[in-house]
C-alpha atoms as an extended CHARMM CRD file, in Angstrom:
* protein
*
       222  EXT
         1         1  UNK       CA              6.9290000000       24.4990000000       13.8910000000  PROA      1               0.0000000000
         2         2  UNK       CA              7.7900000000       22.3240000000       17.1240000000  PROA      2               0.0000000000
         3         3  UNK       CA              5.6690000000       19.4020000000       17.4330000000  PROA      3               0.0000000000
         4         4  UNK       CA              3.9180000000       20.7180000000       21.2610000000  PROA      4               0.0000000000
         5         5  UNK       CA              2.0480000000       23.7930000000       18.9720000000  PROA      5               0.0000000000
         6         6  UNK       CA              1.4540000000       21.1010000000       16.5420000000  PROA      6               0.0000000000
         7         7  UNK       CA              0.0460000000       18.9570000000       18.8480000000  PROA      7               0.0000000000
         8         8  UNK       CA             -2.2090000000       21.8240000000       20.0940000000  PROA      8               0.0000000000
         9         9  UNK       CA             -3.3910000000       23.2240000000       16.9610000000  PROA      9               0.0000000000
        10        10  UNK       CA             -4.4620000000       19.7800000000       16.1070000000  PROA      10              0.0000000000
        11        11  UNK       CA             -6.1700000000       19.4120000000       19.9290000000  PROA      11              0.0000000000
        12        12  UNK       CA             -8.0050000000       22.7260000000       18.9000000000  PROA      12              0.0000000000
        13        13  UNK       CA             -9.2070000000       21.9910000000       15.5670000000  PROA      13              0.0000000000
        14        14  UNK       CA            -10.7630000000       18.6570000000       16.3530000000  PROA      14              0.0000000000
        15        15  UNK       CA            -10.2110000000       17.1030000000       12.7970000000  PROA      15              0.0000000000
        16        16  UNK       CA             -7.1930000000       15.6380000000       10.8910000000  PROA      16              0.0000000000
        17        17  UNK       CA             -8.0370000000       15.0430000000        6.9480000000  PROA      17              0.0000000000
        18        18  UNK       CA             -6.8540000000       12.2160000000        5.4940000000  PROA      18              0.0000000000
        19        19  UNK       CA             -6.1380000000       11.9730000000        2.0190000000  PROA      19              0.0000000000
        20        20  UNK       CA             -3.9800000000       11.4090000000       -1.1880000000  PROA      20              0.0000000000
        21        21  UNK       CA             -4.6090000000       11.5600000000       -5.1110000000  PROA      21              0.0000000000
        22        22  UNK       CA             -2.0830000000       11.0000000000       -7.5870000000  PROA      22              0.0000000000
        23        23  UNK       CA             -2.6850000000       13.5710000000       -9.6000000000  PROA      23              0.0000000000
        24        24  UNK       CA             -1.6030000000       16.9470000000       -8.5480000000  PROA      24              0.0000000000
        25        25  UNK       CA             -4.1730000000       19.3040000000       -9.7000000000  PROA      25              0.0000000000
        26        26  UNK       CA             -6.5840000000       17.1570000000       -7.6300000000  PROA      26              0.0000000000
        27        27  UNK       CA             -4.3380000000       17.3500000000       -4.4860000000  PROA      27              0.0000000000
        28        28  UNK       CA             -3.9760000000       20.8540000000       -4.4900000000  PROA      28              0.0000000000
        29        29  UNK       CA             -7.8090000000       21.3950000000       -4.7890000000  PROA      29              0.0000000000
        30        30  UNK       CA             -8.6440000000       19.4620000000       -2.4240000000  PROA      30              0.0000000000
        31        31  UNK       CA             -5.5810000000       20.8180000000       -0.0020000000  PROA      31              0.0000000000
        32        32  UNK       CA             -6.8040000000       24.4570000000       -0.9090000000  PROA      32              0.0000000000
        33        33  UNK       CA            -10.6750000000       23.9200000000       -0.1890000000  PROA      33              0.0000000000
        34        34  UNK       CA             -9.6240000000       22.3680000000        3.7200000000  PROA      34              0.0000000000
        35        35  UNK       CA             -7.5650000000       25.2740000000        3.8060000000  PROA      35              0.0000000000
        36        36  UNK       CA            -10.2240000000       27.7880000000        2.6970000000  PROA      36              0.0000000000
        37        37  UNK       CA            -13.0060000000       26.1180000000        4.9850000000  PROA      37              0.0000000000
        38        38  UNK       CA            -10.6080000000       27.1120000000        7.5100000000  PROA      38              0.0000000000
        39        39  UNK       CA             -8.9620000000       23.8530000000        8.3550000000  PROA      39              0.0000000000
        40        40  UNK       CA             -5.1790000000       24.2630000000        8.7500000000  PROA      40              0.0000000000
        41        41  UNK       CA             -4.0540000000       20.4480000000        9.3210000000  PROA      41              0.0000000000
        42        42  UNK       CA             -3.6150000000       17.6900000000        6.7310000000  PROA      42              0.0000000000
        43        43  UNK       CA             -2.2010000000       14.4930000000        6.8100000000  PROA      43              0.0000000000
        44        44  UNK       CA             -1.2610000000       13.3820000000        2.9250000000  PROA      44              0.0000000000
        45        45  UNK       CA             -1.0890000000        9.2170000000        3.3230000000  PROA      45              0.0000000000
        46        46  UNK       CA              1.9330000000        7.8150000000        1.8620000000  PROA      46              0.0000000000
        47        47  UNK       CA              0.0800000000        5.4390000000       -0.6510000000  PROA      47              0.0000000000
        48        48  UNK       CA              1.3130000000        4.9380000000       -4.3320000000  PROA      48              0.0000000000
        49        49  UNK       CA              3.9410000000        5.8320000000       -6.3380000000  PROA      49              0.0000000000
        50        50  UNK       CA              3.3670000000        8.9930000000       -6.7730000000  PROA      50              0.0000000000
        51        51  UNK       CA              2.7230000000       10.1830000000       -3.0900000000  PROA      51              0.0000000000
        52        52  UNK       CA              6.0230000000       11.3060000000       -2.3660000000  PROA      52              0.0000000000
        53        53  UNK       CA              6.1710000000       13.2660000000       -5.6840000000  PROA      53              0.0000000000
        54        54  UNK       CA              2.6180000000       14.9930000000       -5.4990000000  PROA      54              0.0000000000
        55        55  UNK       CA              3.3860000000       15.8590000000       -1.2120000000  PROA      55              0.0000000000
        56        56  UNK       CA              6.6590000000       17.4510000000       -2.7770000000  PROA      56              0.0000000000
        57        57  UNK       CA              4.4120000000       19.7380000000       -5.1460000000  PROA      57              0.0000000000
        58        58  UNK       CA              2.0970000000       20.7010000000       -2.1600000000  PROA      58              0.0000000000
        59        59  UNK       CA              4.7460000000       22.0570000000        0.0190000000  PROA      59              0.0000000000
        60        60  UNK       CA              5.8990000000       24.1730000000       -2.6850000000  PROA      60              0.0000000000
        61        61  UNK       CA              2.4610000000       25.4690000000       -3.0910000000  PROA      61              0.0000000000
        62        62  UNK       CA              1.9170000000       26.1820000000        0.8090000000  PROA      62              0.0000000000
        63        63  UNK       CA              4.0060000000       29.2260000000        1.0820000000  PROA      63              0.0000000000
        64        64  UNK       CA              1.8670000000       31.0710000000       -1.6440000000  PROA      64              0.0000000000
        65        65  UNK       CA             -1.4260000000       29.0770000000       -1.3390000000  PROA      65              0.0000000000
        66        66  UNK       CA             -1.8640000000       27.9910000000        1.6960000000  PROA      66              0.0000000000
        67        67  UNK       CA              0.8570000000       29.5720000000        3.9840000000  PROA      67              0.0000000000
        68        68  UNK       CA             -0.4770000000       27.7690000000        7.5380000000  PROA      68              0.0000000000
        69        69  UNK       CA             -1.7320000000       24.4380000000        6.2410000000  PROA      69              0.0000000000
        70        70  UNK       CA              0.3350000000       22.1050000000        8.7640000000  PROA      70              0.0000000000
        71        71  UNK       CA              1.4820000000       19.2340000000        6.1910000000  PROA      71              0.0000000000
        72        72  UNK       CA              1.8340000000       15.8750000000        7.6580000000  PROA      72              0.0000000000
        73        73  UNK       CA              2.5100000000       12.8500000000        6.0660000000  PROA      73              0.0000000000
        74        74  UNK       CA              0.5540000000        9.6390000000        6.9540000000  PROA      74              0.0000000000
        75        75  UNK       CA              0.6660000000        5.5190000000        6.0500000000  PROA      75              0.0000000000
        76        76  UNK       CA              4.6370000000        5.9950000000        7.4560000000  PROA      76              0.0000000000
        77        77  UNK       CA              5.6530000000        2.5320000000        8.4530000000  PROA      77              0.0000000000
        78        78  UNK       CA              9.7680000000        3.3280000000        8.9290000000  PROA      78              0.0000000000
        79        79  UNK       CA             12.3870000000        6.0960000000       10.0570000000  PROA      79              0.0000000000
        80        80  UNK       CA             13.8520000000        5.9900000000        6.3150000000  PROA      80              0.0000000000
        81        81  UNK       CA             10.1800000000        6.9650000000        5.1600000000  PROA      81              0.0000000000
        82        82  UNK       CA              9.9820000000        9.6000000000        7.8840000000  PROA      82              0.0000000000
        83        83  UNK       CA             13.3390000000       10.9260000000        7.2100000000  PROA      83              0.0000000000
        84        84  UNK       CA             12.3090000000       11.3840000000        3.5400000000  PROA      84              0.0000000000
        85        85  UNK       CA              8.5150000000       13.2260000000        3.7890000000  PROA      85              0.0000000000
        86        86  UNK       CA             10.2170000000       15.4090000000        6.7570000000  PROA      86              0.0000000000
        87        87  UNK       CA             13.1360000000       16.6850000000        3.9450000000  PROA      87              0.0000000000
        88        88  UNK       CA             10.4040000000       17.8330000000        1.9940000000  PROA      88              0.0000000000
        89        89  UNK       CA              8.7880000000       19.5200000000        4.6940000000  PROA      89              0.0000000000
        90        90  UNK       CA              6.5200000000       17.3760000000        6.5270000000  PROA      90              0.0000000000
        91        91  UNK       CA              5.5210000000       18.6850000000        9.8540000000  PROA      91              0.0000000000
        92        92  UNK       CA              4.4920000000       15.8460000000       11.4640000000  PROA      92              0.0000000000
        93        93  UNK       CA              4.7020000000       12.0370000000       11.0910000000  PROA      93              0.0000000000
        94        94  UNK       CA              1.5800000000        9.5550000000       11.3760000000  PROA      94              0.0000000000
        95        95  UNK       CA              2.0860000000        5.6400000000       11.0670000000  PROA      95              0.0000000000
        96        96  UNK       CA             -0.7080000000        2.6470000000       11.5980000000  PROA      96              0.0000000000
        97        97  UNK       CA              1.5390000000        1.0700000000       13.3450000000  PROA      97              0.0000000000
        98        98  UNK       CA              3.6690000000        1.4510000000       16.5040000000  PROA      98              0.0000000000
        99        99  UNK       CA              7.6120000000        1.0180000000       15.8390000000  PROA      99              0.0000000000
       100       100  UNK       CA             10.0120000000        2.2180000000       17.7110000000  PROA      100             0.0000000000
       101       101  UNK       CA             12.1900000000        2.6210000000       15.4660000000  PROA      101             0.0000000000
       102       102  UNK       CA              9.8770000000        4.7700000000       14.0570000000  PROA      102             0.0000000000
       103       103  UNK       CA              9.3100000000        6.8690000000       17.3620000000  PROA      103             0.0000000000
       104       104  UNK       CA             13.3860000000        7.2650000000       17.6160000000  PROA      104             0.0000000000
       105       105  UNK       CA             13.6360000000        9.1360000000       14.3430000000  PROA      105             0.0000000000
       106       106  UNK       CA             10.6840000000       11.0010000000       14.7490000000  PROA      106             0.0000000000
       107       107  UNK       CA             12.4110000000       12.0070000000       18.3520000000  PROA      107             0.0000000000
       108       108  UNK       CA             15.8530000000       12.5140000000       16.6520000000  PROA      108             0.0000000000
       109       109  UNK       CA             14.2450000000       14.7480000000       14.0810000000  PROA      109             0.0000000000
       110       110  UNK       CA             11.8800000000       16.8030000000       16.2170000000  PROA      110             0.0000000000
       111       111  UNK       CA              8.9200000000       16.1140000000       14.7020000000  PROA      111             0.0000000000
       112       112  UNK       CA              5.6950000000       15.2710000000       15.8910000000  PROA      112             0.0000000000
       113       113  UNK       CA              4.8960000000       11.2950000000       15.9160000000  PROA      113             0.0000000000
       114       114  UNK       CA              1.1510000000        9.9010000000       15.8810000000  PROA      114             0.0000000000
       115       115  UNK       CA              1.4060000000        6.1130000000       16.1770000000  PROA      115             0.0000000000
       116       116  UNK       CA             -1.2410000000        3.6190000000       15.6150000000  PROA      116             0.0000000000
       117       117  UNK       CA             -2.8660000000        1.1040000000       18.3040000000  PROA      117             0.0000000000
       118       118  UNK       CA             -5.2920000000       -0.9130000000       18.7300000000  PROA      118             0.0000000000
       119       119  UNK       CA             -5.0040000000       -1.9720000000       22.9320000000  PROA      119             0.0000000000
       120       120  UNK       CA             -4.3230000000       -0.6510000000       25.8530000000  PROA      120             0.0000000000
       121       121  UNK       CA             -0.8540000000       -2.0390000000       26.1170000000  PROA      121             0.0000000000
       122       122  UNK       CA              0.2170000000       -0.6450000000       22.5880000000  PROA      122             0.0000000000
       123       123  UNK       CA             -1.5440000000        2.8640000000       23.7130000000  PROA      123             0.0000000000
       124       124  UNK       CA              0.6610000000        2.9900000000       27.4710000000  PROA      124             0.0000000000
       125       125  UNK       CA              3.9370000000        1.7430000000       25.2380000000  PROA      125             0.0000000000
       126       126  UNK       CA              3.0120000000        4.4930000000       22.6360000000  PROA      126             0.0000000000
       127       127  UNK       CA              2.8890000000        7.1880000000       25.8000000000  PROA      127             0.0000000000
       128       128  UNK       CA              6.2100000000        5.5990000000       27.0790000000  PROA      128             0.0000000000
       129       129  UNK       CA              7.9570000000        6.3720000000       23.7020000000  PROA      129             0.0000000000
       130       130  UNK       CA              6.9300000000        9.7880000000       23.6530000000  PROA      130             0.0000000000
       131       131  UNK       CA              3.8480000000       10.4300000000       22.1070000000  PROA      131             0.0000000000
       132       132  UNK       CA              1.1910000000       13.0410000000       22.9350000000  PROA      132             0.0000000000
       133       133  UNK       CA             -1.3050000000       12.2800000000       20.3750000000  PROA      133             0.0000000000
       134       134  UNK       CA             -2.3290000000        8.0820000000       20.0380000000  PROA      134             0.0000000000
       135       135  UNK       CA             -4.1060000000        7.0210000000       17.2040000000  PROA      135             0.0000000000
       136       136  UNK       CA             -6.3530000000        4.3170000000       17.0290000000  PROA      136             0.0000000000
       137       137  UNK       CA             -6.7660000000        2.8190000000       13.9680000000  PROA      137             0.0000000000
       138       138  UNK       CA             -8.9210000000        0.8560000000       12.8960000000  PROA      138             0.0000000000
       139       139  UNK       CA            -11.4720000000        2.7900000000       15.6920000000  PROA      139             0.0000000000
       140       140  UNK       CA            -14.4720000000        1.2390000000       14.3300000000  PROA      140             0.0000000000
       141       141  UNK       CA            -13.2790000000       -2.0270000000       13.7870000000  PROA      141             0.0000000000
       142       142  UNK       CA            -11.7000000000       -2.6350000000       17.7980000000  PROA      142             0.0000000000
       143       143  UNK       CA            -14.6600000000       -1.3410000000       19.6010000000  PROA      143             0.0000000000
       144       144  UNK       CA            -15.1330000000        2.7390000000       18.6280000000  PROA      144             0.0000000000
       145       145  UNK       CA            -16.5990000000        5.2130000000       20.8160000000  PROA      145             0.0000000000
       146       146  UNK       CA            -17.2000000000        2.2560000000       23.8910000000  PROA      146             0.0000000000
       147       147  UNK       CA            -12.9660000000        1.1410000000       23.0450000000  PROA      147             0.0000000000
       148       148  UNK       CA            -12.4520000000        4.8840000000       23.8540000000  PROA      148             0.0000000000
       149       149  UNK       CA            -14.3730000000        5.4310000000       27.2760000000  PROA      149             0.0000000000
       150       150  UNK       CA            -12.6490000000        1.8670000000       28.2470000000  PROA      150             0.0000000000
       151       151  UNK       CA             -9.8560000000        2.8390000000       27.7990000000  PROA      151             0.0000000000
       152       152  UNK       CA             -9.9760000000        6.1950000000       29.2630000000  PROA      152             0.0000000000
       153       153  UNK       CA            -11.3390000000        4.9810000000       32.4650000000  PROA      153             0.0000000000
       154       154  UNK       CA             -7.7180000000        3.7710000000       33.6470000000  PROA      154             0.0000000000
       155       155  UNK       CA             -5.8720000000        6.3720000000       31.0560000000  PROA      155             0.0000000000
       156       156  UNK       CA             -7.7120000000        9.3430000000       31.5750000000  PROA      156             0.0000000000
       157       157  UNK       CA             -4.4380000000       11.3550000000       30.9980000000  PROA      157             0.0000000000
       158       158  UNK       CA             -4.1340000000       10.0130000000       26.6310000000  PROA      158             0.0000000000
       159       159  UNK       CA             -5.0290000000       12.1560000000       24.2460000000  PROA      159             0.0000000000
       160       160  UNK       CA             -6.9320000000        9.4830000000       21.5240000000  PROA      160             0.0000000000
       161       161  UNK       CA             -7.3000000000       10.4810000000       18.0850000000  PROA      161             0.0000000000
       162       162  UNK       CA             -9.4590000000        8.1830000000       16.1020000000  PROA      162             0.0000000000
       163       163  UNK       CA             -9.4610000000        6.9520000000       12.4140000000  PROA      163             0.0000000000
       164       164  UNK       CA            -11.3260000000        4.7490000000       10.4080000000  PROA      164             0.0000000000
       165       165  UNK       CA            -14.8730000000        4.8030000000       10.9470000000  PROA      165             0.0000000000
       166       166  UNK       CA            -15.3170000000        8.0790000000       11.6390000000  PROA      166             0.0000000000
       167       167  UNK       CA            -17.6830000000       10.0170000000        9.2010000000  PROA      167             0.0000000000
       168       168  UNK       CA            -19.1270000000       13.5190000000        9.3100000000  PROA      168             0.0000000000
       169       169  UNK       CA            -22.7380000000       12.6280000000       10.2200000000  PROA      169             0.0000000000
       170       170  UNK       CA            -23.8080000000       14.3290000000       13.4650000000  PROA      170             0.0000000000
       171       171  UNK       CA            -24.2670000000       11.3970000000       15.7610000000  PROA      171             0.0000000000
       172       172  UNK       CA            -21.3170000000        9.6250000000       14.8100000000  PROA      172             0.0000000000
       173       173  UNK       CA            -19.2090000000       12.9050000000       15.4720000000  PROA      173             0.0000000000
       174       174  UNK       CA            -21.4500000000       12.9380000000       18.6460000000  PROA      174             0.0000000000
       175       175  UNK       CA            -20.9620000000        9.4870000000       19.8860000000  PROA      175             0.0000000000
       176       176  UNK       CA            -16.4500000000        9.6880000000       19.0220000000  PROA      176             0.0000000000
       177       177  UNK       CA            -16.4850000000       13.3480000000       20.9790000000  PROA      177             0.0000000000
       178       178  UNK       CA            -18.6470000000       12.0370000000       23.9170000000  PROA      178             0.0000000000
       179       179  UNK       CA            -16.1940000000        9.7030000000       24.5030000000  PROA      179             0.0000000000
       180       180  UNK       CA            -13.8010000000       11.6870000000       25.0450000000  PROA      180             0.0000000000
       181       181  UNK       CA            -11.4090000000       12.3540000000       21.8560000000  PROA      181             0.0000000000
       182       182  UNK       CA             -9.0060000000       14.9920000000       21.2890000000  PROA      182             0.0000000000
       183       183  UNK       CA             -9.5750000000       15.0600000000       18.0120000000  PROA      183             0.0000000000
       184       184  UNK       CA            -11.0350000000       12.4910000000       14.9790000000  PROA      184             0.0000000000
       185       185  UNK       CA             -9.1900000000       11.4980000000       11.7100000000  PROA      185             0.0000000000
       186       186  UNK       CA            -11.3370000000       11.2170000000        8.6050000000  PROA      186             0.0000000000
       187       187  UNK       CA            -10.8940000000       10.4170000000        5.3300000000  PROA      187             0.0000000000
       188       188  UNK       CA            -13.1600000000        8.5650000000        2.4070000000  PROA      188             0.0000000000
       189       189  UNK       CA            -16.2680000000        9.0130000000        4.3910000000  PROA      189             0.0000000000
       190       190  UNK       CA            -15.5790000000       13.0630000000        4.1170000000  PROA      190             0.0000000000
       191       191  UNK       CA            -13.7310000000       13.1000000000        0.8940000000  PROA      191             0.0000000000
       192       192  UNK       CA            -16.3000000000       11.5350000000       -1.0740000000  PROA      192             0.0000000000
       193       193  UNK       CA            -15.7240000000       10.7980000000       -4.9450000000  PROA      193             0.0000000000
       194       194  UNK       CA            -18.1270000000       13.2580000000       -6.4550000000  PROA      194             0.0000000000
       195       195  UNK       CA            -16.8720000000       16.2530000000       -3.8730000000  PROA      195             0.0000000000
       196       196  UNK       CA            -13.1190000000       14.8270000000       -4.9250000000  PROA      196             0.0000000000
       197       197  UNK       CA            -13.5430000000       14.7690000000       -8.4910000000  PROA      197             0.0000000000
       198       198  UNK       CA            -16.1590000000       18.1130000000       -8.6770000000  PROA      198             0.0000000000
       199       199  UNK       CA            -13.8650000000       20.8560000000      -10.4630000000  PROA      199             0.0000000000
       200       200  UNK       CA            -15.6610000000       23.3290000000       -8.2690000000  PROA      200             0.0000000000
       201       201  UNK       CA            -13.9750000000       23.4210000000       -4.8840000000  PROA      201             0.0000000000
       202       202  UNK       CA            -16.6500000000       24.8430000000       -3.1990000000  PROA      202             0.0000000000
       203       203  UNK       CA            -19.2720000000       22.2110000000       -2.3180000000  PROA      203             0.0000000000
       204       204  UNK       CA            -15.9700000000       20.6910000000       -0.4950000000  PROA      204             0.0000000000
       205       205  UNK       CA            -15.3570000000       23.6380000000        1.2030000000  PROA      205             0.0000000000
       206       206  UNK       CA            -18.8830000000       23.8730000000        2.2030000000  PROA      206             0.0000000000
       207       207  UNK       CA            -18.3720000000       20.3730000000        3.6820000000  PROA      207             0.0000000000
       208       208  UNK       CA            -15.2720000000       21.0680000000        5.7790000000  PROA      208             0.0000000000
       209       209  UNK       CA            -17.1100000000       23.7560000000        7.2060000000  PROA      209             0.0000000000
       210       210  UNK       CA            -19.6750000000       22.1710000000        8.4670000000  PROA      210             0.0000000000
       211       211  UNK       CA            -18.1230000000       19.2770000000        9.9220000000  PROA      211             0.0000000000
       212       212  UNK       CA            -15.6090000000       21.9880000000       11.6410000000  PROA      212             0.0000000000
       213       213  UNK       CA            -18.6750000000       23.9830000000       13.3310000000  PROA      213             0.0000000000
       214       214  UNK       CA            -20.4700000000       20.8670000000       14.3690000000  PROA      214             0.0000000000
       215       215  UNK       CA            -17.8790000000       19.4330000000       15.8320000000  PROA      215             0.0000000000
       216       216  UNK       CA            -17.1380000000       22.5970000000       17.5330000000  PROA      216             0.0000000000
       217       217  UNK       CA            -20.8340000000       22.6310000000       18.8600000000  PROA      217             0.0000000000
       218       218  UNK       CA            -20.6380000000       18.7710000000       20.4920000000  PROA      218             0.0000000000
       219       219  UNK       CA            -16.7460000000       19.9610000000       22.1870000000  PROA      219             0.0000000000
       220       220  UNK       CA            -18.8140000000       23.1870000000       23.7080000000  PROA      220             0.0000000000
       221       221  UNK       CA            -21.8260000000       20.6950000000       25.1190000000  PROA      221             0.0000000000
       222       222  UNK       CA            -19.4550000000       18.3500000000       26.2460000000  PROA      222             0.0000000000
C-alpha cells in the first residue's frame, strides 16, 4: 500500500496503537481484538529481542486473520532497522527520533516515515524531509495539547500526531483533538495489564471501540 493511502487511513481513523509483547500468542490477541473493534492500524514498537521475531509471526497471520490491519513498526532509530521490519512487511516506519538518514531509506523504500519531535524547528525540518505525518513524542512531557495549538498557529499546514500522554479518558481525547491533531498515538494507558493479559479478547475489543466512537464524536464537534 503507498504511504499517501496510508497516511489517510491513519488521518481517518484518529488512533495509532502502540504496542509489543514478547510472546506471540499475546501479540496476536491483542493485534486481532484492534482489528475486530474495527481498528485497522498498528504500530508494533521495536523493543526486545524478540520484536523482530514476534512482528515476523504477525504478518504471516494478517493475510488469514486480519487481512487489512496496516502493520507498522515503531521505536526505529536507523535505515538498517527500517530496511529489516519493511522485508517482513512493515507498511510504515515510526522512529522517536528525527534522522535523516532514517527519512532517506524510508524515501528510497517507499514507505511511509513518522518521525519524532519535540520543537518547532525539528517539526519544519521533519516537513522538509518529507514527512506528512509528525510525531511528537513525548506530547505530554513538552507542553501537550497548548505545544500543539502553538505550534499550529504559525504551521497550520502539519499534520501532528501525538504520543505519550495520551490516554482514552474523554477529556484528555477532548483536550489532544481540540487542538487540532490528525490523529493520537496510544499505548500503556489503553493497553492496560489486566485487558493485555485477560485470555478473553473481548473486554479489549470493547475498549478499542469505544475510544474509536468517542473520538469520532469530539472530530464531528470540532
Amino acid at each position: 500500500m503507498d504511504p499517501k493511502t496510508i497516511t489517510r487511513i491513519l488521518k481517518n481513523t484518529g488512533m495509532v496503537p502502540v504496542f509489543n509483547h514478547p510472546d506471540p500468542t499475546t501479540a496476536f490477541r491483542v493485534v486481532k481484538a484492534c482489528y475486530d473493534a474495527g481498528l485497522h492500524v498498528f504500530e508494533w514498537t521495536n523493543r526486545g529481542n524478540e520484536a523482530l521475531s514476534v512482528f515476523r509471526q504477525l504478518v504471516k497471520s494478517r493475510g488469514h486473520e486480519f487481512p487489512e490491519m496496516i502493520l507498522g513498526a515503531g521505536s526505529v532509530y536507523d535505515g538498517e532497522t527500517a530496511r529489516e521490519f519493511v522485508s517482513f512487511g512493515a507498511d510504515f516506519i515510526v522512529s522517536p527520533v528525527l534522522d535523516p538518514g532514517l527519512a532517506d531509506t524510508c524515501k528510497q523504500l517507499e514507505v511511509l516515515w513518522i518521525p519524532g519531535t519535540g520543537t518547532l524547528t525539528e517539526i519544519y525540518q521533519a516537513l522538509k524531509w518529507g514527512a506528512d505525518i509528525i510525531k511528537i513524542f513525548p506530547a505530554q512531557s513538552i507542553g501537550g495539547p497548548d505545544f500543539v495549538k502553538a505550534i499550529l498557529g504559525p504551521m497550520p499546514w502539519a499534520q501532528i500526531m501525538p504520543t505519550g500522554g495520551v490516554t482514552p479518558d474523554p477529556d484528555n481525547l477532548k483536550a489532544w483533538f481540540d487542538s487540532g491533531v490528525c490523529s493520537v498515538g496510544m499505548g500503556s494507558k489503553l493497553f492496560t495489564k489486566s485487558l493485555v493479559e485477560n485470555s478473553d479478547p473481548g473486554p479489549l475489543s470493547k475498549k478499542i471501540r469505544q475510544t474509536l466512537q468517542l473520538i469520532e464524536s469530539l472530530r464531528v464537534t470540532n
